[in-house]
PLY file of the C-alpha trace (Angstrom):
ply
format ascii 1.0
element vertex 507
property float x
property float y
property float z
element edge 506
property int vertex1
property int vertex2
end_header
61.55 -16.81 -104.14
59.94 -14.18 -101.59
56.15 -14.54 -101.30
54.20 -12.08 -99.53
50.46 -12.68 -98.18
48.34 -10.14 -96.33
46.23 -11.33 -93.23
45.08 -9.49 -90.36
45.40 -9.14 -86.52
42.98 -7.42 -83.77
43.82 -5.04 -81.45
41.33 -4.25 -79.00
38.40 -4.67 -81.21
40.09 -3.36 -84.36
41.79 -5.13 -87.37
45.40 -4.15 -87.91
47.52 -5.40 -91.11
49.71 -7.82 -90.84
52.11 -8.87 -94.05
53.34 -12.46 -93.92
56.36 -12.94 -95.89
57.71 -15.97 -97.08
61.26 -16.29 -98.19
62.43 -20.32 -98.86
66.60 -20.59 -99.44
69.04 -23.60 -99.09
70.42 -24.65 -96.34
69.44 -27.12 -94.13
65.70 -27.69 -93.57
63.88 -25.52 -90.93
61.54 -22.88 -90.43
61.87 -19.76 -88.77
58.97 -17.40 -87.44
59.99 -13.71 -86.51
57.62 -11.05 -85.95
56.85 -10.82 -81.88
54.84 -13.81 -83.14
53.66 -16.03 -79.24
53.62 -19.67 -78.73
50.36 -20.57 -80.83
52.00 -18.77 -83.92
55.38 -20.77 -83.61
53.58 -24.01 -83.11
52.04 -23.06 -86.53
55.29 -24.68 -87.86
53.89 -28.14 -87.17
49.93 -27.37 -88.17
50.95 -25.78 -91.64
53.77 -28.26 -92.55
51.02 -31.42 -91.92
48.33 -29.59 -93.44
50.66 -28.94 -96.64
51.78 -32.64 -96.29
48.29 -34.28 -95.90
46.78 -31.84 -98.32
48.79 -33.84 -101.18
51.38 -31.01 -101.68
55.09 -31.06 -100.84
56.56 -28.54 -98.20
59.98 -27.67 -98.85
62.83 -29.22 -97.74
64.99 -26.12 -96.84
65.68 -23.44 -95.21
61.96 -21.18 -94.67
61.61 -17.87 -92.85
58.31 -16.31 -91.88
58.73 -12.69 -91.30
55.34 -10.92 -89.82
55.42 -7.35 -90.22
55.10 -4.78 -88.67
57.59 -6.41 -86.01
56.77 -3.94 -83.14
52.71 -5.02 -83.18
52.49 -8.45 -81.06
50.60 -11.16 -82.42
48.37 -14.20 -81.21
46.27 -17.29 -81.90
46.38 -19.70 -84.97
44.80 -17.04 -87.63
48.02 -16.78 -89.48
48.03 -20.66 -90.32
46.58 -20.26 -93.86
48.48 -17.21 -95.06
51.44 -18.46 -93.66
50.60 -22.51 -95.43
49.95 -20.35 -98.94
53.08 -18.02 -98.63
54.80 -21.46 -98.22
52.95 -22.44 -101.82
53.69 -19.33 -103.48
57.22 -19.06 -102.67
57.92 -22.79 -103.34
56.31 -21.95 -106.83
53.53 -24.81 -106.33
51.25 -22.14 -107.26
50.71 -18.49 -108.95
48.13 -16.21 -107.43
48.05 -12.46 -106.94
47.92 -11.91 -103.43
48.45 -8.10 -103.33
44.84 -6.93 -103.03
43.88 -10.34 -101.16
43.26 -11.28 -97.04
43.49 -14.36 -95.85
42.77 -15.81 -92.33
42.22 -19.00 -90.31
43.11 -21.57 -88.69
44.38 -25.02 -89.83
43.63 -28.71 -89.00
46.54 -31.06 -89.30
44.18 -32.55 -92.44
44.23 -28.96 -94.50
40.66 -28.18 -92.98
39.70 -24.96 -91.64
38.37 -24.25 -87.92
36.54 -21.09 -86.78
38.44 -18.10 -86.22
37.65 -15.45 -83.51
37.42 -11.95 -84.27
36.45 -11.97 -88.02
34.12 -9.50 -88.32
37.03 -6.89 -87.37
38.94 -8.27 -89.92
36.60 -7.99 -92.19
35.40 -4.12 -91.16
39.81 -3.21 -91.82
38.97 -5.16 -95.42
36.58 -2.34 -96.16
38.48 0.21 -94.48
41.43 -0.47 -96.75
39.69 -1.78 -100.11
41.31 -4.81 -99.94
39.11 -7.54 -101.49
38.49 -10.61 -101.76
38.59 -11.76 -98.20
39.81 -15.82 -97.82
38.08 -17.38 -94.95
37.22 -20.17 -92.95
33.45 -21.29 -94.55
32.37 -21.56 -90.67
33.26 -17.70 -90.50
31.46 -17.02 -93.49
28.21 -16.17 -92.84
29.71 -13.89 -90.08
32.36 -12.41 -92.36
28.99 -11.87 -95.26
27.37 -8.96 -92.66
30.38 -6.67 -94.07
28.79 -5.38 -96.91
31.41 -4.05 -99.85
34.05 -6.96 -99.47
34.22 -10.26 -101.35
33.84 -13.02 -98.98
35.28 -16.63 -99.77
34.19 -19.06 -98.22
37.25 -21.68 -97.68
36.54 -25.17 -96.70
40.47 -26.80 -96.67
43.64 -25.91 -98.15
43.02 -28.40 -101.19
40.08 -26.70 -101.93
41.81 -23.34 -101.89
44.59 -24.19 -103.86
42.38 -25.46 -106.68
40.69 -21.84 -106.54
44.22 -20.54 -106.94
44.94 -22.33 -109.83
41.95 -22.24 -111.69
40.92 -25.67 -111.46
37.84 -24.72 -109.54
36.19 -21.39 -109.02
34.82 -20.91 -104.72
31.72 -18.41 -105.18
31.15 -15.66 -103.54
29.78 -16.20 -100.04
25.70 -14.18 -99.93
23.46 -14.35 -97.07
20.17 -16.20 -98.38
18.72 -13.74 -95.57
19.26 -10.25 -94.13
19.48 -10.94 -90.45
19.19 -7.22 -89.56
15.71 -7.82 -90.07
15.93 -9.33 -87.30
17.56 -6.81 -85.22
15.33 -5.65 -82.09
13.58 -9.17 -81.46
13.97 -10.28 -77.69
15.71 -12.84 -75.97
13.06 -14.56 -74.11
13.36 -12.25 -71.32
10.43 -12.42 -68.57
7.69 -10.56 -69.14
6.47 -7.93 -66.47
2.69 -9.27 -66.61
3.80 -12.12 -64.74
5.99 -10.89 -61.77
2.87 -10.17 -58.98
2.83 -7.50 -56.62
6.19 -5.06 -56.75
4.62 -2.12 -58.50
6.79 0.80 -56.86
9.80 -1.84 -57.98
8.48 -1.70 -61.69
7.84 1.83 -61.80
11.70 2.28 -60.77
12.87 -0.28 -63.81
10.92 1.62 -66.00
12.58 4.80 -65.41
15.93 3.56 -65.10
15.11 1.95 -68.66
13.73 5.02 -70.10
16.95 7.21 -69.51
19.83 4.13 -69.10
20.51 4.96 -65.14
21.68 2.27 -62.71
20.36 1.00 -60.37
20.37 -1.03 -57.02
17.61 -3.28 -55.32
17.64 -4.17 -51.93
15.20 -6.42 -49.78
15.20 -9.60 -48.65
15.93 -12.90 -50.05
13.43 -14.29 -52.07
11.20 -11.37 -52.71
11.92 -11.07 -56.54
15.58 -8.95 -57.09
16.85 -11.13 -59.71
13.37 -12.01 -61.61
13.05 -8.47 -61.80
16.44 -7.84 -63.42
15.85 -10.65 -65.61
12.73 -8.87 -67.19
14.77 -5.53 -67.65
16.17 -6.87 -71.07
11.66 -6.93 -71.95
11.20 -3.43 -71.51
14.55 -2.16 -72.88
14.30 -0.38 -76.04
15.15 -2.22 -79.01
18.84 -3.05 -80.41
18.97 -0.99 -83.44
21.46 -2.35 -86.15
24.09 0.13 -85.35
24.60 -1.47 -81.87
23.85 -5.10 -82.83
27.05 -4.83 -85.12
28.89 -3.28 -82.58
28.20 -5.83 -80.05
28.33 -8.89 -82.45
32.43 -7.25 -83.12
33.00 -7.82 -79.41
31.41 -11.27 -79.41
33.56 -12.41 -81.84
36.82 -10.96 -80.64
35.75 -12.98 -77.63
34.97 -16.17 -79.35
31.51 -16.13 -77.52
29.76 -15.92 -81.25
28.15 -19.10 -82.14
29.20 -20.26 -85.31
25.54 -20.48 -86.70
24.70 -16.86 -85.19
26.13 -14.42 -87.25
24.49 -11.34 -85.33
23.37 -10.64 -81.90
19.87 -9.18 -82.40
18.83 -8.20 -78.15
20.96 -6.56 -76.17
22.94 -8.40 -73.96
22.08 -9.65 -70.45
25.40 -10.44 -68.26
25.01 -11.65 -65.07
28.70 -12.77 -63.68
29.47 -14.48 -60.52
30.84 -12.72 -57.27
33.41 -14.85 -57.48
34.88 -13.32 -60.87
38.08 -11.92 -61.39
39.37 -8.68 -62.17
40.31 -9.57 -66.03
37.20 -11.74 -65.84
35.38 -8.51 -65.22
37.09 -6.11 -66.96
39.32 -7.80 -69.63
42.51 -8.01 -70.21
44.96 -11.44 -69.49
47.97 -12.35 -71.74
46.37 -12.56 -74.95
43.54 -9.19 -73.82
39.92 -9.93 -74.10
36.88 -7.56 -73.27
35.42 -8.77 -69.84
31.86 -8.12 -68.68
32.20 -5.09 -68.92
32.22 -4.90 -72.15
30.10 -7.91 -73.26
27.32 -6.06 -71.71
27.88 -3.00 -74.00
24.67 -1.35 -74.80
22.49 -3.63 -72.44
22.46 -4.77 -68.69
25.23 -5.80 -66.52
23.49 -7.35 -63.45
25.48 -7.80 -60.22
23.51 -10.38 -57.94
24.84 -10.31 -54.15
26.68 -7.17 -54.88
28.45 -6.30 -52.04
30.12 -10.12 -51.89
32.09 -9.22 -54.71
35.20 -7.94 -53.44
36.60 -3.94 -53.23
38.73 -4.19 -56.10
36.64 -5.52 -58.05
33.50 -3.15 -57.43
36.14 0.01 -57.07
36.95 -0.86 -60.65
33.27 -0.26 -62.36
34.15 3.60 -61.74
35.57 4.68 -64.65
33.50 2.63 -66.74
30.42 4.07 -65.77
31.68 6.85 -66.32
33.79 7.00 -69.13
31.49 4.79 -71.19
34.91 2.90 -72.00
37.72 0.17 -70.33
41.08 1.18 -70.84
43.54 -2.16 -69.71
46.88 -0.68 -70.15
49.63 -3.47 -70.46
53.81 -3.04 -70.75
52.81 -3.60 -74.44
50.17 -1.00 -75.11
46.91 0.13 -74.18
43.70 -0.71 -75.64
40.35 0.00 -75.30
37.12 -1.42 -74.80
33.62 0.10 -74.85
31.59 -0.02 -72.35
27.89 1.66 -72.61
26.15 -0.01 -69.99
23.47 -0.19 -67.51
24.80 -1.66 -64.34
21.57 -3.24 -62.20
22.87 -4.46 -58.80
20.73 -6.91 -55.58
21.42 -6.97 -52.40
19.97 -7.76 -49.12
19.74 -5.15 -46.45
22.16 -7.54 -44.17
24.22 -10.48 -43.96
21.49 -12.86 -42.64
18.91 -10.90 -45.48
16.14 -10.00 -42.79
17.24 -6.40 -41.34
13.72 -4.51 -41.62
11.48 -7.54 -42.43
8.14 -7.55 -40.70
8.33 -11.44 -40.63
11.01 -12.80 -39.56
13.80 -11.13 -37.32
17.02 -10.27 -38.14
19.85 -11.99 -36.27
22.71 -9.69 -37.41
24.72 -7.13 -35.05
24.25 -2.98 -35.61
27.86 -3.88 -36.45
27.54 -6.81 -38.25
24.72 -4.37 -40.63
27.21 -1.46 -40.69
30.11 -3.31 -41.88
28.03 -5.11 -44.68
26.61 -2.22 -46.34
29.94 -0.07 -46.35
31.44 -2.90 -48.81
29.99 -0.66 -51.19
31.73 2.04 -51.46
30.62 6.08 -51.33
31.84 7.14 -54.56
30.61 3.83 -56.13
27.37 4.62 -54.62
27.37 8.14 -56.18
27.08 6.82 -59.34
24.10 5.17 -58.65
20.94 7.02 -59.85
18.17 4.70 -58.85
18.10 3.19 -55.02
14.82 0.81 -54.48
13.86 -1.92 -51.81
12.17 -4.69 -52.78
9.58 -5.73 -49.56
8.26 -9.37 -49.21
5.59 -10.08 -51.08
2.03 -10.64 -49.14
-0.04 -14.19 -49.89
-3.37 -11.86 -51.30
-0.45 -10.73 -54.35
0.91 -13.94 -54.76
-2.34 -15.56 -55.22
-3.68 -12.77 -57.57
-4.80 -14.54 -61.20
-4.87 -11.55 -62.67
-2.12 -10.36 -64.94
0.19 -6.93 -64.06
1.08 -4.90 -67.12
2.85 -6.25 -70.32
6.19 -5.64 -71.24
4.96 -4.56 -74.47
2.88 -1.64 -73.06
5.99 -0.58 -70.64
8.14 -0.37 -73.49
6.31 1.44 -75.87
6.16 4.49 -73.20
9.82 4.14 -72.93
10.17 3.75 -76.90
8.76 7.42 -76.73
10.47 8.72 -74.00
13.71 7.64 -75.57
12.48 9.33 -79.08
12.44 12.45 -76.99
15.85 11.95 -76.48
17.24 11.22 -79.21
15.59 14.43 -80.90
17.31 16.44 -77.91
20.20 15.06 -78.61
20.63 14.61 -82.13
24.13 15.55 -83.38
25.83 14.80 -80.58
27.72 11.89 -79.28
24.75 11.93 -76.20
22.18 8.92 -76.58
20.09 9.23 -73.61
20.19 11.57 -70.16
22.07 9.23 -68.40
24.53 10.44 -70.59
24.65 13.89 -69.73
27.15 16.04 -68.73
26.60 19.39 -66.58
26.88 21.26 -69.45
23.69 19.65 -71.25
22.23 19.08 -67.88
21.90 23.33 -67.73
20.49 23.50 -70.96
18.17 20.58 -71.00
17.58 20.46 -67.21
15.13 23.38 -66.48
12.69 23.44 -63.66
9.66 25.33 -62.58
9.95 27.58 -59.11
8.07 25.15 -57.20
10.72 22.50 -58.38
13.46 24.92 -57.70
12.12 25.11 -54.13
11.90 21.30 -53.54
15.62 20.65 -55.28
17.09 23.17 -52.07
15.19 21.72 -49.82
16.80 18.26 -50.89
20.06 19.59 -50.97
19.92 21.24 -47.60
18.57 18.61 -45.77
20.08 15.17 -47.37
23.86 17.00 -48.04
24.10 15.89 -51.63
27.43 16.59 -53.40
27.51 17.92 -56.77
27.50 14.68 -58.49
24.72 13.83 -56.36
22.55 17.12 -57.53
22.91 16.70 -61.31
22.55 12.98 -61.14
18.59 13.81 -59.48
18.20 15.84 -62.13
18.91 13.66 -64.64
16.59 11.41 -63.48
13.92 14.32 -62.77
14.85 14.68 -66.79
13.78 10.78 -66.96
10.56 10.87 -65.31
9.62 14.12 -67.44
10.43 12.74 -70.63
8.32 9.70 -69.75
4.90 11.88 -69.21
5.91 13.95 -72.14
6.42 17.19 -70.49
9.08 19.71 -71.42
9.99 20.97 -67.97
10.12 19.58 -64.81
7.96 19.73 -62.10
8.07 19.12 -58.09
5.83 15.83 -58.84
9.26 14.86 -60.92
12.08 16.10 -58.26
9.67 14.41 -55.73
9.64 11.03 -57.41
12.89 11.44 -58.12
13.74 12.08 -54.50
11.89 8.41 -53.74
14.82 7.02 -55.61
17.47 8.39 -53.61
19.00 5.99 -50.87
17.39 5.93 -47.11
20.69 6.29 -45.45
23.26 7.76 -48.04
23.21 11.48 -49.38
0 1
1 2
2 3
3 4
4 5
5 6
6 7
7 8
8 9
9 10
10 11
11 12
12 13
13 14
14 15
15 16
16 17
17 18
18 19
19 20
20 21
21 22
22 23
23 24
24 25
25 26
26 27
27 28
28 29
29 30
30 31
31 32
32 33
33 34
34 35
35 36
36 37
37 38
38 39
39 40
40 41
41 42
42 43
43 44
44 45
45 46
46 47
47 48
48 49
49 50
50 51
51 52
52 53
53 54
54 55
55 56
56 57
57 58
58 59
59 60
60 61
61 62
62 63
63 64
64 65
65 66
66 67
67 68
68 69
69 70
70 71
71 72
72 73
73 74
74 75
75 76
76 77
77 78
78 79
79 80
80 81
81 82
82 83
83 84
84 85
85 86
86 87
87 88
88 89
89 90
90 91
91 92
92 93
93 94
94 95
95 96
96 97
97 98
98 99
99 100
100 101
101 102
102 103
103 104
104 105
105 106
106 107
107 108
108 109
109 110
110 111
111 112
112 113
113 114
114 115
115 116
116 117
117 118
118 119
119 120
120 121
121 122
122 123
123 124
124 125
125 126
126 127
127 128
128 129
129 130
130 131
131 132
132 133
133 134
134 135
135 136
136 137
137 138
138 139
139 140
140 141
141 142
142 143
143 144
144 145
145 146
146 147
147 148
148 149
149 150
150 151
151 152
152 153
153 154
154 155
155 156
156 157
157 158
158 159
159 160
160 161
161 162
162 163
163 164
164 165
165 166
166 167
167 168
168 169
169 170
170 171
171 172
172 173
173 174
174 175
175 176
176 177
177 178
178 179
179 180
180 181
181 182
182 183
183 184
184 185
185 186
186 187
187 188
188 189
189 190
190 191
191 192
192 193
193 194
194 195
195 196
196 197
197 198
198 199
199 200
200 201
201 202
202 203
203 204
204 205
205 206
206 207
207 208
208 209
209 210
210 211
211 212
212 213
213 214
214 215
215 216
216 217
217 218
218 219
219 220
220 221
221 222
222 223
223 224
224 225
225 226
226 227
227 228
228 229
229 230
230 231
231 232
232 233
233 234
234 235
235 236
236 237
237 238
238 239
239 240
240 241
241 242
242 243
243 244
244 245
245 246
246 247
247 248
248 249
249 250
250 251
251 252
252 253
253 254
254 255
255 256
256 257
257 258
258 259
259 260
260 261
261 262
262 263
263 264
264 265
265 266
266 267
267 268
268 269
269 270
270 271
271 272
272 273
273 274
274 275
275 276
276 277
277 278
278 279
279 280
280 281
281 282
282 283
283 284
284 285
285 286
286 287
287 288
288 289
289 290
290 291
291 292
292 293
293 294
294 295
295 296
296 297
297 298
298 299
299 300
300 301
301 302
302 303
303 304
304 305
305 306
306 307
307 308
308 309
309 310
310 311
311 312
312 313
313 314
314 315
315 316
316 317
317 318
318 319
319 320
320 321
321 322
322 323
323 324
324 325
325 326
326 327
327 328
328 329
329 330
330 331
331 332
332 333
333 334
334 335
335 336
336 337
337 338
338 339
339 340
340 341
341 342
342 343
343 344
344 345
345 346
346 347
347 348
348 349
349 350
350 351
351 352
352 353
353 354
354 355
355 356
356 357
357 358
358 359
359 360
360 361
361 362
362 363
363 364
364 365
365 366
366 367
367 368
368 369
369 370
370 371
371 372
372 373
373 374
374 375
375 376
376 377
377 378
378 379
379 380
380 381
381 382
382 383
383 384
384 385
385 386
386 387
387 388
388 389
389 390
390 391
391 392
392 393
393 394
394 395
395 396
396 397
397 398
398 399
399 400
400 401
401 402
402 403
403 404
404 405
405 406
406 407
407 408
408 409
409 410
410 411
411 412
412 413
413 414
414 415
415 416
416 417
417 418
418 419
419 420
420 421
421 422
422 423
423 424
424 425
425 426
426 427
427 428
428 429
429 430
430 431
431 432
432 433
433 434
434 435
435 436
436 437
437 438
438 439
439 440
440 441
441 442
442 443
443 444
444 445
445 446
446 447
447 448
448 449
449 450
450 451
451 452
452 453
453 454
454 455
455 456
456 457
457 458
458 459
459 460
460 461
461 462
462 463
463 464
464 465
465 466
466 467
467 468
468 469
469 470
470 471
471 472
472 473
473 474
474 475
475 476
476 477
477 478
478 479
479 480
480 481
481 482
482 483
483 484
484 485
485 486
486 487
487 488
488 489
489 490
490 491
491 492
492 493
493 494
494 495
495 496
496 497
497 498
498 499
499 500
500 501
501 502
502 503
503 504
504 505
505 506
């Protein structure tokens, strides 16, 4: 008898159909998976035929083949244990069930139990897509699988418990969140708060405007002087996750396996702050089985890059197209799939190798060489798509000391809250979110200046040499500072501050 079951793979970070078909003849006993099915699906032979086994049921002793259609899409990981373990029921007869309209997907235990599966919430989004319903899955997956709205969930504890369900000897209800965690959505992560990081106020001024309009940014200055605590309260001031992007992110989370099994939503935007020593797929994605990197795990929040320029060439030269393209593409002999990749990119780094170069303390023991050579590991074009250069001086005893409290996080963030309602209205109906964003074509519609403004902008031009990308980018971020005093156009005080932001010693 042929049984067929319907499960589900993910490419990239969306579902794709997958049809498991079960066809059990005589001959002598084996079992055959076809399909461009890898190693953890054919090991799925020994999971499914103990789980049957220890699950009190008898797997057949004869000839079974496991066909996984379509044959031309590859697939991976141990999702395909239970639809493969019930196709093995249904076509042995064991049991009746209508599986036409049904999904089912996770992995087995040698005991019949279920483990957590990664990627569900794609699985569950294709569900929807394609009206299938209900959806069979693990009961650790369930609360994740629930924030799908539209699509029966099932919560499945162990193939003995299913099989009951299946038969009618038991009925599994309906898996409901007691709670809607998108009420939730926008809460913080316990990031720093900006009232307690003394002195730095030029520093501050420059997160909040890279906050307000998503640009990137770079700190410089030397060790110890507060780079990294002040990228660790950029995540306080950053608008809040609205429940749009907290799905989105949550999908990639779960693709990765990085979603804990009692968190079935990210509600803050993620903060990703990745070794020098990472790899290219480590950054990026990608490997055998293709994963979304940092890159992507810091969609729609902050990807911070301490030491930058120790990472090596490749790896920086790579964060290009990303920023802008909003998107990783890893293209593999296989296919090509796609990542997004909205981020803000925050990077530290001290002026030299020894950290000192320009300190009024303590000297700097590095060459003019030795100084040259460490700044150009970053390179130009990287550096063009940079909108926000700062440095970060020691700070003096008299700040350090100070009792009194700097500005809240709260109060920073509601004036960015408003300057990013500005853009949103200005943008509205298009695939824009904030000026960052921009392209030169909204850039001369959005972008207008006042003659003294005019003036200052080819004066800058003129006498720093900036390229094209260089020009709109100031703009942008002349856009920025506008939007954040609520004016329409923009000034010289704007370009001017703007201008502060530009690097000492690049164009």
């Amino acid at each position: 008898m042929l049984a067929k079951v319907i499960s589900a793979a993910v490419v990239g970070l969306e579902g794709e159909l997958v049809e498991v078909e079960v066809d059990i003849s005589p001959g002598l006993p084996s079992m055959t998976i076809v399909g461009l099915a890898d190693t953890s699906i054919q090991e799925a032979r020994e999971r499914v035929r103990s789980a049957i086994r220890n699950a009190g049921y008898t797997f057949p002793a004869k000839r079974i083949t496991v066909n996984m259609a379509p044959a031309n899409l590859k697939k991976s990981g141990p999702v395909y244990d239970l639809p493969i373990a019930v196709g093995i029921l249904l076509s042995s007869e064991q049991v009746t069930f209508d599986t036409s309209n049904a999904l089912f997907v996770g992995e087995l235990s040698l005991d019949g139990s279920l483990h957590h599966t990664q990627g569900v919430l794609s699985m569950v989004s294709l569900a929807r897509e394609k009206g299938m319903s209900p959806m069979f899955v693990p009961a650790v997956n369930a609360k994740e699988a629930a924030m799908i709205q539209d699509v029966t969930v099932i919560p499945v504890e162990s193939l003995t418990q299913l099989v009951a369900h299946m038969r009618g000897e038991i009925s599994i209800p309906e898996y409901v969140l007691e709670e809607n965690p998108f009420e939730a959505v926008g809460t913080g992560d316990g990031a720093i708060d900006m009232a307690h990081i003394k002195g730095q106020e030029h520093a501050k001024r420059a997160l909040e405007v890279a906050a307000a309009g998503g640009h990137n940014m770079i700190m410089s200055g030397p060790p110890g002087s507060g780079k990294t605590l002040l990228a660790r309260s950029l995540p306080s001031i950053l608008p809040q996750i609205t429940a749009d992007e907290a799905l989105e992110v949550t999908k990639i989370y779960s693709v990765s396996g990085l979603l804990p099994s009692d968190t079935p939503l990210i509600t803050h935007r993620p903060f990703r702050s990745p070794h020098y020593t990472v790899s290219y797929a480590g950054l990026v994605g990608g490997g055998r089985s293709p994963k979304p990197g940092e890159i992507s795990l810091s969609h729609y929040g902050v990807l911070f890059l301490d030491e930058l320029p120790e990472f090596g060439h490749s790896i920086l030269e790579v964060l290009r197209q990303p920023l802008e393209d909003r998107a990783v593409s890893i293209t593999r002999a296989q296919g090509s799939i796609s990542y997004p990749a909205n981020f803000m990119l925050v990077g530290a780094m001290n002026p030299c190798p020894c950290g000192y170069y320009g300190d009024p303390v303590k000297q700097c023991t590095c060459s003019a060489t030795e100084i040259a050579r460490y700044q150009k590991r970053i390179s130009g074009p990287l550096l063009d798509r940079i909108d926000v250069f700062i440095e970060v001086p020691r700070i003096e005893y008299e700040k350090l000391t100070d009792e009194r409290l700097g500005e809240s996080s709260a109060s920073i963030r509601a004036r960015i809250d408003d300057a990013r309602s500005i853009q949103h209205q200005r943008f509205d109906g298009t695939r824009l979110t904030c000026n960052s964003d921009m392209t030169p074509v909204e850039i001369r519609e959005f972008c207008w200046t006042d003659p003294a403004a005019q003036s200052l902008l080819q004066a800058a031009v003129q006498q720093l040499s900036l390229s094209a990308r260089s020009f709109h980018r100031l703009l942008k971020l002349a856009r920025t500072i506008a939007d954040l005093d609520g004016t329409e156009g923009i000034t010289s005080t704007h370009v001017a501050e703007a201008l502060q932001y530009r690097p000492r010693n690049q164009a």
